[in-house]
C-alpha positions in Angstrom: -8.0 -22.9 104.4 -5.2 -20.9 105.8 -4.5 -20.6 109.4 -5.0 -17.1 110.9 -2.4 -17.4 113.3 0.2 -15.4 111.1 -2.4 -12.5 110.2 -3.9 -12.5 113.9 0.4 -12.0 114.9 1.0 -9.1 112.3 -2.1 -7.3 113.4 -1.1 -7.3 116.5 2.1 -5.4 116.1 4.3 -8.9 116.4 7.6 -9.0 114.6 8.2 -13.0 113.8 11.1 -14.2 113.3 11.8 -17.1 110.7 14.9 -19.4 110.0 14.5 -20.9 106.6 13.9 -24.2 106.3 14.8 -26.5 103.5 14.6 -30.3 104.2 13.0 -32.2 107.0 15.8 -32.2 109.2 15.9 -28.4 109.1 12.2 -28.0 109.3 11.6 -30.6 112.6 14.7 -28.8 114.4 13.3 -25.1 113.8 9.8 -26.9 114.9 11.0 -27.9 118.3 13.3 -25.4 118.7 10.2 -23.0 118.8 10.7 -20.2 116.5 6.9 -18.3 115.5 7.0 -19.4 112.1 9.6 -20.5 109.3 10.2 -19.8 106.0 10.6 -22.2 102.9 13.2 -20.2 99.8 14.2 -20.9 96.4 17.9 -20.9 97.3 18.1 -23.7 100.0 15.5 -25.7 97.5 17.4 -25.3 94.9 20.1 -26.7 96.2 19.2 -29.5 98.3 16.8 -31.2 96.2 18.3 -30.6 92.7 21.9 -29.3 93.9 21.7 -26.5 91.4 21.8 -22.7 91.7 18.7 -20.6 92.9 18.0 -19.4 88.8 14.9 -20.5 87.8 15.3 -24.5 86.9 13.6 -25.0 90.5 9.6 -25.8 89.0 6.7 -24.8 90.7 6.4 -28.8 91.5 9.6 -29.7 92.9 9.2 -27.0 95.8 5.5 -27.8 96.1 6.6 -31.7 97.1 8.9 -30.2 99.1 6.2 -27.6 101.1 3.9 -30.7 101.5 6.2 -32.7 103.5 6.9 -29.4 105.9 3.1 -29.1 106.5 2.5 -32.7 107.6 4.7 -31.8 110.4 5.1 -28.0 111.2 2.7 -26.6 113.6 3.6 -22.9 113.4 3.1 -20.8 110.0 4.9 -21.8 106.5 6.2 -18.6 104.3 7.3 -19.6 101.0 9.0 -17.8 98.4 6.9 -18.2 94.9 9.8 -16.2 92.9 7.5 -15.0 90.1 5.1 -17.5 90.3 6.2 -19.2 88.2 5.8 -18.6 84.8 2.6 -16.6 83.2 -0.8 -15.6 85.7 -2.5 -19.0 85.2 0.7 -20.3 86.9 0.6 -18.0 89.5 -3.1 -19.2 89.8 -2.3 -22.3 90.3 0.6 -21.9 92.6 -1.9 -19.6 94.6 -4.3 -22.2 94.9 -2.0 -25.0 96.0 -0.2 -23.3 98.5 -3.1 -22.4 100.6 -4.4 -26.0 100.0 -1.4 -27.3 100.9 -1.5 -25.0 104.7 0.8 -22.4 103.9 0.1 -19.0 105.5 1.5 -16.6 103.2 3.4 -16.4 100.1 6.3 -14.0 98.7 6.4 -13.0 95.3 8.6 -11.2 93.3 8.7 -8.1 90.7 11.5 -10.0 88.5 10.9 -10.6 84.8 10.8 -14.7 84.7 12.6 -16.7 85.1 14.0 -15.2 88.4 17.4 -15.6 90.3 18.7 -15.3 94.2 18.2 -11.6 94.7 21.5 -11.6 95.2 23.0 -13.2 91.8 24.2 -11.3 89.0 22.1 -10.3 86.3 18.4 -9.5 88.7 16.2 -7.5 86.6 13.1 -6.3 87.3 9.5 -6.2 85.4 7.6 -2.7 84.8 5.5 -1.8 87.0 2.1 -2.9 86.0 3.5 -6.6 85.3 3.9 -6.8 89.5 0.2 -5.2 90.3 -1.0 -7.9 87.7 0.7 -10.7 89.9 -0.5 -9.0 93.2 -4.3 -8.8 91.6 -4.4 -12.3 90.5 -2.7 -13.3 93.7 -5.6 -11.8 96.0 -8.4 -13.2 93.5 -7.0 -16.3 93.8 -6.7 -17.3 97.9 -10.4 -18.6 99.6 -9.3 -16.6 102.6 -7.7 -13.7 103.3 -5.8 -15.2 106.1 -3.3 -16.5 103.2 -1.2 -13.5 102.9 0.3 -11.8 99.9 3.9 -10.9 100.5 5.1 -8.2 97.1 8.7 -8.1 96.8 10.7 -5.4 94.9 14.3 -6.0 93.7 14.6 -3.0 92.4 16.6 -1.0 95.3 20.1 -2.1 93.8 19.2 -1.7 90.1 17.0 1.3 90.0 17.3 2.8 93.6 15.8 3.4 96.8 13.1 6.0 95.6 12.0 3.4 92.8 11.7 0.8 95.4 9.6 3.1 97.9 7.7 3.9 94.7 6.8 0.1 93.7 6.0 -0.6 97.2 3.5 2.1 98.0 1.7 0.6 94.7 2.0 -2.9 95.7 0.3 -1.4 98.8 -2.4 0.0 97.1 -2.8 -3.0 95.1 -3.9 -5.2 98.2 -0.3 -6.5 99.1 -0.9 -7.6 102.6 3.0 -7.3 103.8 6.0 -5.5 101.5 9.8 -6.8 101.1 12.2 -4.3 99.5 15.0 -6.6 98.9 18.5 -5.3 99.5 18.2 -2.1 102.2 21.9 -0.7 102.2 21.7 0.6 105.6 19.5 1.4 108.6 18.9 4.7 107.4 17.4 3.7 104.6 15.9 1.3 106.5 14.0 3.8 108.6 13.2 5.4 105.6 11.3 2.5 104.2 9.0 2.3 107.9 8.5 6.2 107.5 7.5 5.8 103.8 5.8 2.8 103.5 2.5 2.3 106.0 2.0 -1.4 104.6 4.0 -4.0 107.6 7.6 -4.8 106.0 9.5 -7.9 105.8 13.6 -7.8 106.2 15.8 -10.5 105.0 18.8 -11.0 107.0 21.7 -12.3 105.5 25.1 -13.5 107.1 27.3 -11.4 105.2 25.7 -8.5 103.9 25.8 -4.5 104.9 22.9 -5.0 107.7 24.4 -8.6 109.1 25.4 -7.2 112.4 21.8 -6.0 113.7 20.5 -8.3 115.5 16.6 -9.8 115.9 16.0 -6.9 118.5 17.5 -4.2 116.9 15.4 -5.0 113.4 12.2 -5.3 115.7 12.7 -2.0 117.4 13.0 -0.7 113.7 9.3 -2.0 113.4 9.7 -4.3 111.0 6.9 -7.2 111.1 8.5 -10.7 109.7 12.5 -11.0 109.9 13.5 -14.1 107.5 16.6 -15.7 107.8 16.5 -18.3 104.3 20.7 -18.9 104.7 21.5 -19.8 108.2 20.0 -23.3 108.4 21.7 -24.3 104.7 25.5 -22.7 105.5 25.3 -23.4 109.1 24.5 -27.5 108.2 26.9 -27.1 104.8 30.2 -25.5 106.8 29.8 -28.2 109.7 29.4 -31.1 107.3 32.2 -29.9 104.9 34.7 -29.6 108.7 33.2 -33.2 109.5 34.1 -35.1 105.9 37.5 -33.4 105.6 38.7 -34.3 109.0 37.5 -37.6 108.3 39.3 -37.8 104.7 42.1 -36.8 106.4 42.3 -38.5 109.7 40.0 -41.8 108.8 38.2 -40.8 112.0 35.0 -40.4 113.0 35.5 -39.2 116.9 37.2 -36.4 116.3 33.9 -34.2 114.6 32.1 -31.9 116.5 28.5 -33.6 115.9 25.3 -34.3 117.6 25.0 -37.4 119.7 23.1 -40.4 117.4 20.8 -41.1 120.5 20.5 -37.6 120.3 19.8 -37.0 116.7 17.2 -40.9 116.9 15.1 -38.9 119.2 14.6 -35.6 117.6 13.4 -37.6 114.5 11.0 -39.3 116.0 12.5 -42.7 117.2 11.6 -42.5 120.7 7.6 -41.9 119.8 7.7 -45.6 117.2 9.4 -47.1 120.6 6.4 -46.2 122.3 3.6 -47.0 119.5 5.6 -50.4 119.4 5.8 -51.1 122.8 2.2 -50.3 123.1 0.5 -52.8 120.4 2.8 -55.5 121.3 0.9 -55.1 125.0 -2.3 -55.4 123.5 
């Protein structure tokens, strides 16, 4: 059964912010760091687990494993993107289903014909209309509790325009989408235009190096929109400073001279410290 912590939070008016997560490491730093919830997409997946592009060769399985393994351990809700869900609406069914079994709070899916891509790939196109409400109706039939939220995402703001995507959302609305994600706002004009337009709470995606990547957590909250996800910032942050670390060592033979955590440091934050202490305390028995 879903947790209502995440439904109670956008009731209440509470913008959320969530870093995406995509491997363990990522997922128990975000979880003692402290942020509300997290968010689990396609792209960082994609790319740590099978070290391909975000285009649809991701299954439904191989980020289900993946979701699992953030759940034993993350206390605060678990967004994931479901892309499509993958494949017809018995697979969406399914994916439904498992989620929420598996403890995740909400779920995003998407108005792309299948197999989807990163929004922001070449070649997005988007189904028809009717396609998406089928997804969002078999997506509420499916969940046991209404605390597992829907999240409807339109790509269709760079492809068709803004007053297609206001026009997808307000029937994504109607057809019981709990939350609404127009993908790909090109300023903060439109962007209020979305809040006036749209009475469903909105999700914002923030990217490092798009048209909107200067506004920060605050100014996105004062624009009253209810979940801010950031999927990128964990992956490029952790690839940049890995890809400075092995050059300097390829080139220097050195492994001083990195700007890296501490080993004690990083032992502890895994979990080292608590075995220590399950050890230390059978051995006294």
């Amino acid at each position: 059964m879903a947790d209502s912590k995440l439904r109670r939070a956008i009731d209440s008016g509470e913008t959320l912010v969530a870093p995406g997560v995509y491997d363990m490491i990522s997922a128990t730093i975000a979880e003692k760091v402290g942020f509300p919830a997290v968010f689990v997409g396609g792209y960082g997946v994609s790319a740590s687990h099978l070290g391909v592009p975000d285009v649809g060769i991701m299954t439904f399985t191989d980020i289900l494993e993946r979701v699992r393994t953030f759940s034993a351990i993350l206390t605060k809700p678990i967004i994931v993107d479901a892309d499509t869900g993958y494949g017809g609406l018995v697979n969406l069914r399914h994916a439904v289903r498992s989620y929420e079994k598996a403890g995740v709070a909400a779920i995003q899916i998407e108005d792309q014909i299948f197999p989807k891509r990163c929004g922001h790939a070449k070649g997005v196109e988007v189904c028809d209309i009717q396609e998406m409400l089928k997804r969002i109706g078999v997506a509420t039939e499916s969940r046991n509790s209404e605390n597992f939220l829907i999240i409807a995402r339109t790509d269709s703001r760079l492809e068709l325009g803004l007053e297609e995507a206001i026009k997808r959302a307000e029937a994504y609305s109607e057809a019981g989408a709990d939350l609404i994600f127009v993908e790909s706002p090109q300023t903060v004009d439109e962007m209020k235009i979305l809040k006036q337009s749209i009475k469903t709470p909105l999700v914002f995606k923030m990217v490092p190096d798009g048209n909107l990547s200067d506004l920060s957590s605050k100014v996105l909250t004062d624009l009253g929109f209810s979940i801010l996800i950031y999927p990128t910032l964990g992956f490029l942050s952790a690839a940049n400073a890995i890809q400075q670390a092995f050059n300097e060592f390829k080139t220097t033979g050195l492994v001083k001279k990195q700007t890296m955590q501490r080993f004690d440091e990083f032992s502890n934050m895994i979990g080292f410290e608590e075995i220590y202490s399950f050890e230390d305390r059978w051995d006294d028995q």
